[in-house]
NULUMNU-631190 format. One line per 2 residues: their letters; for each residue x, y, z of C-alpha. Coordinates in nm, 3 decimals. Layout:
N
a) X,Y,Z | ...
//
This chain:
223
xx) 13.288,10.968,2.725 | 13.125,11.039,3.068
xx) 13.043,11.392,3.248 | 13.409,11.429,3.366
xx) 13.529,11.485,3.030 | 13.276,11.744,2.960
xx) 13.451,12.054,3.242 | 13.153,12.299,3.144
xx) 12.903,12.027,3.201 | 13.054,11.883,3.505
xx) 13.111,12.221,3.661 | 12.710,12.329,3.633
xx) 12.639,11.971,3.727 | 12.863,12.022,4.097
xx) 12.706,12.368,4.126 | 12.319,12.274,4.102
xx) 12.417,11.995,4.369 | 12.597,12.225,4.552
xx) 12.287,12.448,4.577 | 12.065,12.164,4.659
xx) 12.260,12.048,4.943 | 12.305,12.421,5.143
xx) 11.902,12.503,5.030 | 11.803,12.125,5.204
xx) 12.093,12.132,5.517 | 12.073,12.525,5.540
xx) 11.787,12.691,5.451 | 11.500,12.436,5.488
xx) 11.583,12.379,5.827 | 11.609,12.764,5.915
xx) 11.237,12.770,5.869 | 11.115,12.486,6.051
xx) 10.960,12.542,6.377 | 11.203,12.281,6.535
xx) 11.473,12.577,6.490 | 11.256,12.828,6.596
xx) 11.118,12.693,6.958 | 10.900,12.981,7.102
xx) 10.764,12.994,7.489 | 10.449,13.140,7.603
xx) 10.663,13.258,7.909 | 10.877,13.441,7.668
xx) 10.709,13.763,7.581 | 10.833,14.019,7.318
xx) 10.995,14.303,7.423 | 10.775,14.615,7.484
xx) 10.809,15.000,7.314 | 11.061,15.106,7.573
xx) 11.266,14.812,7.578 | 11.314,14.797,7.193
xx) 11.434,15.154,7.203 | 11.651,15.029,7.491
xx) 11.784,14.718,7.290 | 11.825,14.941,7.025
xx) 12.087,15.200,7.244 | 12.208,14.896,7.409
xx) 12.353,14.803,7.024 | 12.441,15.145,6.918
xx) 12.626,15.218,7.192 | 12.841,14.922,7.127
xx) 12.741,14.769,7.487 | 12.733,14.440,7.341
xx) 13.150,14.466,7.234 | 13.214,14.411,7.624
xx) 12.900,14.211,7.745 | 12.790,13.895,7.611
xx) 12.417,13.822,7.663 | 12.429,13.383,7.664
xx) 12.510,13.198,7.931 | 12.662,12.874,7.852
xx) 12.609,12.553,8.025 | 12.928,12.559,8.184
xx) 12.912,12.497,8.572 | 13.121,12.810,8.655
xx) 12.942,13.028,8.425 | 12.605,12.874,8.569
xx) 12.737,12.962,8.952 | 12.844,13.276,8.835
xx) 12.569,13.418,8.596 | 12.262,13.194,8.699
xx) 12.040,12.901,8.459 | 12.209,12.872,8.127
xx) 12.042,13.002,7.795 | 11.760,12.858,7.646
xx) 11.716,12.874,7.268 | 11.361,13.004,7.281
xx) 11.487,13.330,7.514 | 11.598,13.471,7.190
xx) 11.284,13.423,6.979 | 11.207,13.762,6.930
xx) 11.600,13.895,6.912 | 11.696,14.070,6.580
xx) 11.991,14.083,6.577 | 12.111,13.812,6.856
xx) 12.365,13.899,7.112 | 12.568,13.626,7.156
xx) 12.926,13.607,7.193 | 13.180,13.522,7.401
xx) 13.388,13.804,7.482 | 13.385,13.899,7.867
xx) 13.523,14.259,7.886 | 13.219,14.272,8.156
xx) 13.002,14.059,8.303 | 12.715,13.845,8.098
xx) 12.370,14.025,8.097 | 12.172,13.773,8.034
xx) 12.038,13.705,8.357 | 12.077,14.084,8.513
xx) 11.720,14.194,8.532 | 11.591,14.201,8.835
xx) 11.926,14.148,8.946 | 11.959,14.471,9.074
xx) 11.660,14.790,9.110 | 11.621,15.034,8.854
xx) 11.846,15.273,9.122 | 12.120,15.093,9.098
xx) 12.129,15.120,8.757 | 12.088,15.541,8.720
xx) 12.399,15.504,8.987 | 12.601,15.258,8.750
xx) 12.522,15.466,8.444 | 12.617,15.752,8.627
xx) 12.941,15.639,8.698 | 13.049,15.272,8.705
xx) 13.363,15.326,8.932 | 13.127,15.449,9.219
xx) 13.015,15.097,9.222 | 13.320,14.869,9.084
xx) 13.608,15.088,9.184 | 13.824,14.874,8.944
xx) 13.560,14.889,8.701 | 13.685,14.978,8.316
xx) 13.340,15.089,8.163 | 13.333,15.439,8.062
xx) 13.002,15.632,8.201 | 12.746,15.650,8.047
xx) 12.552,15.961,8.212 | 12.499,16.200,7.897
xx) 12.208,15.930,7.867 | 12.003,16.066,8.101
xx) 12.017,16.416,7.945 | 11.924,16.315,7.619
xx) 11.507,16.282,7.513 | 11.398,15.911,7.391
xx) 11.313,15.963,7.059 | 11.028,15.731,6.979
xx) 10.888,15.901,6.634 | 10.987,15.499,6.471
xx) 10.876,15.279,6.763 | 10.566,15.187,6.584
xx) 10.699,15.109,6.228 | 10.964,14.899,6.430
xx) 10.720,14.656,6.657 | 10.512,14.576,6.264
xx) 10.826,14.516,6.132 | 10.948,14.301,6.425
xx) 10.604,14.128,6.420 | 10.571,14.164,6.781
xx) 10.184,14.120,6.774 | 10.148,14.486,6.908
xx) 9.853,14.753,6.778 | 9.977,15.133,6.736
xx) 9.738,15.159,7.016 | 9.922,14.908,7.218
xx) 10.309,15.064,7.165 | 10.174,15.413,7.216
xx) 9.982,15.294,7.602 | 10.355,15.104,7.655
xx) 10.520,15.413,7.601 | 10.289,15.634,7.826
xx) 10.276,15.362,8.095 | 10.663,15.341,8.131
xx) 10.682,15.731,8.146 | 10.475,15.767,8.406
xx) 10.584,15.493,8.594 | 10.991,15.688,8.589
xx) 10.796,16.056,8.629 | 10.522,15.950,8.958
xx) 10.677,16.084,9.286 | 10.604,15.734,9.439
xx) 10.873,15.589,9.151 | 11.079,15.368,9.413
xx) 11.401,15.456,9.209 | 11.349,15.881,9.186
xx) 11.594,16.035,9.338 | 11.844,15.828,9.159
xx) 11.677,15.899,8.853 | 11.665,16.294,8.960
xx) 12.066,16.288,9.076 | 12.126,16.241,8.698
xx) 11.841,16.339,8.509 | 11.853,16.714,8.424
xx) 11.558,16.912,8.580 | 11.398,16.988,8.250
xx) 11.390,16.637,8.152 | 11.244,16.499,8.451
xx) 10.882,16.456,8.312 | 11.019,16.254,8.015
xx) 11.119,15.925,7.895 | 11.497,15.959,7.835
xx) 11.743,15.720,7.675 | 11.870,15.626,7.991
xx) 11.502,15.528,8.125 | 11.506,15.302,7.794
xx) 11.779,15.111,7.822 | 11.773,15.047,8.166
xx) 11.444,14.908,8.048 | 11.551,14.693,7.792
xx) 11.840,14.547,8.106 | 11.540,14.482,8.355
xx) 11.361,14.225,8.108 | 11.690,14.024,8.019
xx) 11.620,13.689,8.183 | 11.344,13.761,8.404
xx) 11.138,13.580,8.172 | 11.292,13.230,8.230
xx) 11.314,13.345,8.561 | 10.960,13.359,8.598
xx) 10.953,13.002,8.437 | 11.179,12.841,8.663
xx) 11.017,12.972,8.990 | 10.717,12.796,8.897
x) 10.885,12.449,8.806
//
């Protein structure tokens, strides 16, 4: 009598070659640097633009705006160079997707100046008229709280000393707070008075928008 007679046998049999296969075509491959390309052009995101990412998610930004741009010739014409797998090297979670509520943000930094941005916060209607984003301009009047910053970059691996997040934090806050900021008095039109000599969460996740894609941009313009 062979294994197929035997159901308790053949079942434990099927699942041990079940587990072999998803470990090998799964697992194995998820850990090879082959699936993991990395680019020294691509540089992990800094203090401020974590915290940014991380209001970017929690506000639920990502339900409306995609952040991958396929390589689709309207979406290329449209949104700029296509993704590349290493852009996401240091993402946890990824943004993906393909819902386009709004625009893809893949390629938006440096798209537009950090002005722009405060103004769009503010009130996205004042740019888009037809625009269906709800504002977004209690940002500005709330404090970045960066008390986890550091236990986030270890945990992240980003490469970056205590020393290092804390001189990224100080270094974006007084670039938004120095009255030769090229973007002040749209940051002071919605930035309460009292709040003016701080990082706040809109300062972050405007940020965290400036660094999408300027990376590969970078990359290409010296190709």
């Amino acid at each position: 009598m062979g294994v197929y007679s035997k159901p308790v046998l053949f079942a434990v049999l099927s699942a041990a070659v079940i587990l072999v296969g998803t470990v090998v075509t799964v697992f194995i491959p998820m850990l090879m640097p082959s699936t993991q390309p990395v680019s020294d052009y691509v540089k992990p995101y800094t203090a401020v633009e974590l915290e940014g990412r991380d209001l970017y998610i929690r506000e639920g930004c990502n339900n409306c705006h995609t952040q991958t741009v396929r390589p689709l010739r309207t979406e290329v014409l449209r949104y700029g160079e296509y993704s590349k797998p290493e852009e996401f090297a240091y993402d946890r979670p990824f943004l993906w997707g393909s819902r386009r509520t709004g625009p893809d943000l893949n390629r938006v930094g440096g798209k537009y100046p950090d002005s722009w941005h405060y103004k769009h916060m503010q009130s996205p209607q004042g740019m888009f008229e037809k625009s269906n984003m709800p504002p977004y301009g209690w940002l500005a009047e709330a404090r970045l709280d960066t008390r986890y910053t550091r236990k986030k970059i270890s945990i992240l691996g980003y490469g970056y000393s205590p020393d290092e997040v804390s001189a990224q934090i100080e270094a974006y806050k007084a670039k938004v707070t120095d009255a030769a900021y090229e973007s002040k008095q749209s940051r002071d039109e919605v930035t309460p008075e009292e709040l003016r000599g701080e990082l706040t969460e809109m300062d972050a996740i405007i940020a965290y928008m400036q660094k999408l894609g300027r990376d590969v941009k970078n990359l290409e313009a010296e190709r």
